[in-house]
C-alpha positions as CSV (number, residue, x, y, z in Angstrom):
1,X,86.4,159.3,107.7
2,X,86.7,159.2,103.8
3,X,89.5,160.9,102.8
4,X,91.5,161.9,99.4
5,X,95.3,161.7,99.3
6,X,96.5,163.3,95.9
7,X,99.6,161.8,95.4
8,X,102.5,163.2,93.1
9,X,105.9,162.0,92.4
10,X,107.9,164.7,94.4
11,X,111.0,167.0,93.1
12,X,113.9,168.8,94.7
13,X,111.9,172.3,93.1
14,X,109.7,173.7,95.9
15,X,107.5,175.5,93.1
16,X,106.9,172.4,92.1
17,X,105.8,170.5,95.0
18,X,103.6,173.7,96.3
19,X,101.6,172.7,92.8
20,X,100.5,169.1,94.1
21,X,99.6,171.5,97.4
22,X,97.9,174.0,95.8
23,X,95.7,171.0,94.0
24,X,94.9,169.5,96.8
25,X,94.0,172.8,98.6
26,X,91.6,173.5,95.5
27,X,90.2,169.7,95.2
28,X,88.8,170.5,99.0
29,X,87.2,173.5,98.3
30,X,85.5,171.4,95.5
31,X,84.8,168.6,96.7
32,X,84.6,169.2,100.2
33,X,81.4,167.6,100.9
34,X,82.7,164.3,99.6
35,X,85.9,164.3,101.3
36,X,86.6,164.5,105.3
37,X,89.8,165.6,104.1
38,X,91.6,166.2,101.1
39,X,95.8,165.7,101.8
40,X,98.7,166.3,99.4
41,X,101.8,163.7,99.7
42,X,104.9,162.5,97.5
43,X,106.2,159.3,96.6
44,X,110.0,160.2,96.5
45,X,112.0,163.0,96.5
46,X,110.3,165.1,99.6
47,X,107.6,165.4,102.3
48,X,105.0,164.5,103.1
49,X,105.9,160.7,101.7
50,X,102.7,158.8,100.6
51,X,103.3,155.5,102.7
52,X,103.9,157.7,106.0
53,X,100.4,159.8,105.1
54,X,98.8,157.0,105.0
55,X,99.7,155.2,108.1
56,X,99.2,158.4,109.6
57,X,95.7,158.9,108.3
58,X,94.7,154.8,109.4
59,X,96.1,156.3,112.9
60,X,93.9,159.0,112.8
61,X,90.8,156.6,111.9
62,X,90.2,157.0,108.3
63,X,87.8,154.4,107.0
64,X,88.1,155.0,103.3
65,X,91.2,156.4,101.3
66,X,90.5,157.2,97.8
67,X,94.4,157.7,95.8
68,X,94.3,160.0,93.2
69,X,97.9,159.3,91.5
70,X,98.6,162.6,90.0
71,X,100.7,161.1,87.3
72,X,100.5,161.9,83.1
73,X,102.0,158.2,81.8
74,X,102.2,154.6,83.8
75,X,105.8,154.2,84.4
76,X,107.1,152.2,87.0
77,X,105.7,154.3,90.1
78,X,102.0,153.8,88.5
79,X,102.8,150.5,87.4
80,X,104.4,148.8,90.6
81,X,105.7,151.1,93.6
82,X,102.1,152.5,93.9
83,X,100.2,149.2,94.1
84,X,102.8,147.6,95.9
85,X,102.8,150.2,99.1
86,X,99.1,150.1,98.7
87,X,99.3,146.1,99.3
88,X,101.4,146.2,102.4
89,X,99.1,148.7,103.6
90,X,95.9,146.7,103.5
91,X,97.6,144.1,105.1
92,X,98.6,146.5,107.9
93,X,94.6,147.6,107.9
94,X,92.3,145.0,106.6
95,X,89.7,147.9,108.1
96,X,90.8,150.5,105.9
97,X,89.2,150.3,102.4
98,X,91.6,152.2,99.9
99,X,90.8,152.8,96.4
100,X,93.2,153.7,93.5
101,X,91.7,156.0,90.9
102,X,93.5,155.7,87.4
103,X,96.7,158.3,86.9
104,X,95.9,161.3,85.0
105,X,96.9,160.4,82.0
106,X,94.1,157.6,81.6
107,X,91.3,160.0,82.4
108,X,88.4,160.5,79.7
109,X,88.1,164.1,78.3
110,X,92.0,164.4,79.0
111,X,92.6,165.1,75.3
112,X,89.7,167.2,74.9
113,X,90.6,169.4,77.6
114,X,94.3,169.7,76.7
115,X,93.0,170.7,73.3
116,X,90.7,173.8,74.8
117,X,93.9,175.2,76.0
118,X,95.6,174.9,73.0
């Protein structure tokens, strides 16, 4: 099972959170046909937490995890936390390939797009 866990920082603002939802909902629709499943989660600040998701998904036989990190600038999280609860998780699941995509903010076209809107 190949699955896509879109992972955002987390806030105490509902409205915000239901955002990194509402992506994920739309990401599935999309890309549905390369994704078993398509899950929102949150590194801090409120559930679902990325490190219980995907435990959770390894549980529930997932092969493949793909980590969109929906993140505009590497700070710390990108930097370190990220990578580092990845690492203990491949330890946990040699089975389990995961794959880190880069954070938003590295992503070619970025500018371009940012500039259509403008």
């Amino acid at each position: 099972m190949k699955v896509l866990v879109v992972l955002a920082h987390g806030s105490r603002i509902a409205k915000s959170n239901q955002e990194a939802v509402t992506l994920a909902d739309n990401l599935k629709k999309k890309l549905g046909a390369r994704y078993d499943e398509v899950v929102p989660c949150f590194l801090e600040l409120t559930e679902p937490k990325f490190d219980k998701v995907i435990q959770q998904l390894a549980e529930d036989s997932a092969t493949e995890l793909v980590i969109y990190p929906h993140f505009l600038a590497e700070g710390r999280h990108v930097r370190d936390d990220i990578p580092e609860i990845i690492e203990a998780f491949r330890e946990q699941h040699p089975g389990v390939k995961v794959d880190m995509l880069d954070y938003l903010g590295l992503w070619d076209g970025l500018t371009e797009f940012i500039a259509t809107k403008l």
